[in-house]
C-alpha positions in Angstrom: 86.3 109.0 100.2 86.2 110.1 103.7 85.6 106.7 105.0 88.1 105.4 103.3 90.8 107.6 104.7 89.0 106.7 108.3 88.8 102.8 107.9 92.7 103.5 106.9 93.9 105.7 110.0 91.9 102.8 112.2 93.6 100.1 110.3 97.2 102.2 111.0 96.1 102.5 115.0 95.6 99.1 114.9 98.3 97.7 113.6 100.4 100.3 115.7 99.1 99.2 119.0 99.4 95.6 117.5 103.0 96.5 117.3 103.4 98.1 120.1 102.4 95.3 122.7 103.8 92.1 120.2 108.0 91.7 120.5 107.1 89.5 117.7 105.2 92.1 115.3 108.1 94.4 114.0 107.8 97.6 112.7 111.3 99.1 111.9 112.1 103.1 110.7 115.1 105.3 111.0 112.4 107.8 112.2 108.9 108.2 113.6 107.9 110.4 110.4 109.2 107.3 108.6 107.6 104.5 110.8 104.4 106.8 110.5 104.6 106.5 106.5 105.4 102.2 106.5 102.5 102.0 109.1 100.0 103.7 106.3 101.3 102.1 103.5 100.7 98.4 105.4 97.4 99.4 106.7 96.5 100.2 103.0 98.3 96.7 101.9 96.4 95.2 104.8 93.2 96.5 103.7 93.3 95.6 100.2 94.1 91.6 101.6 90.9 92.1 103.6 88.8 93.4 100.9 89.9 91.1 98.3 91.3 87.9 99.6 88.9 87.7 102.9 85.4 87.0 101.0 87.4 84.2 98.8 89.0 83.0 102.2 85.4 82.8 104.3 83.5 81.5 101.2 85.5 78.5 101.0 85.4 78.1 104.8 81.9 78.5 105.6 81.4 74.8 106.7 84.2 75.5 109.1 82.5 79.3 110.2 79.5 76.8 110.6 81.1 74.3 112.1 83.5 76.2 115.0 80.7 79.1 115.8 82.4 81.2 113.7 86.1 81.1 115.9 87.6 80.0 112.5 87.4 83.6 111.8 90.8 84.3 114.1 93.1 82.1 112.3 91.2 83.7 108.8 92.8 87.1 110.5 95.9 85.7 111.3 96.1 84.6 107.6 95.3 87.4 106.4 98.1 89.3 108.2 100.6 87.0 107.6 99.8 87.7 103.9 100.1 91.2 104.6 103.5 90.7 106.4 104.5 88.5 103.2 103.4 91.4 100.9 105.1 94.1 102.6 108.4 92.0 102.5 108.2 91.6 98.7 108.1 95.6 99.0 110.6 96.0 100.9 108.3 97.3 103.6 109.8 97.1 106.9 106.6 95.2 108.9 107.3 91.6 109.4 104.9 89.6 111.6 107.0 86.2 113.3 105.0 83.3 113.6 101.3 81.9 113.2 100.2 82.7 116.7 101.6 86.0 116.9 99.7 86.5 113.8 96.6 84.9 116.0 97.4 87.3 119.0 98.0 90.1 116.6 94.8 89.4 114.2 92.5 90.0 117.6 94.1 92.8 118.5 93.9 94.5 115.5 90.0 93.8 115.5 89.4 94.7 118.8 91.4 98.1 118.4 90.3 98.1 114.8 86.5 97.7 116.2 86.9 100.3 119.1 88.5 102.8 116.5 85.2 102.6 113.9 83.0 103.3 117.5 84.7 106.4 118.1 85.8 107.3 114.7 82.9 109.0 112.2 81.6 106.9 109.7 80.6 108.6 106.5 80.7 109.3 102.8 
């Protein structure tokens, strides 16, 4: 359970600084407690697409992965937040993600935040 809750607060961080540096990555909240609360909930929503819809996604790409040296995998994480942005706008979540290469941009900063964040943050059960 514990590194649930940690690969979640990474995946918030993430997606915060994601939003923080993209004009195009939008994040919008009356408040910061609020903001704070839609950031969790996407990072959950964001996590689920990467647990259940990334294997899928890379299985039937792996002559691509094989093919590119593996740099198929940014527009895989671009997909896989614009899903998320699509999700969130079904729930009337207020994340919204403009574009396919914003969604490229923002996909490798989220795993290079995403990456540092596991480095620094414990990981265990």
């Amino acid at each position: 359970m514990k590194n649930f809750v940690v690969k979640t607060i990474a995946n918030a961080g993430a997606l915060a600084v994601a939003v923080w540096l993209l004009d195009k990555i939008t994040l919008t909240g009356d408040n910061t407690a609020e903001k704070a609360g839609t950031l969790i909930v996407v990072a959950l929503i964001f996590g689920l697409v990467n647990w259940l819809v990334k294997p899928v996604v890379k299985l039937l790409t792996l002559p691509l992965f094989i093919l590119t040296l593996s740099l198929i995998t940014l527009v895989v994480n671009a997909l896989m937040l614009l899903l998320t942005s699509w999700l969130c706008g079904k729930l009337d979540l207020s994340f919204h993600v403009e574009g396919f290469w914003t969604a490229v941009l923002g996909g490798l900063i989220i795993s290079l935040v995403s990456w540092a964040l596991h480095v620094v943050l414990p990981d265990e059960d």
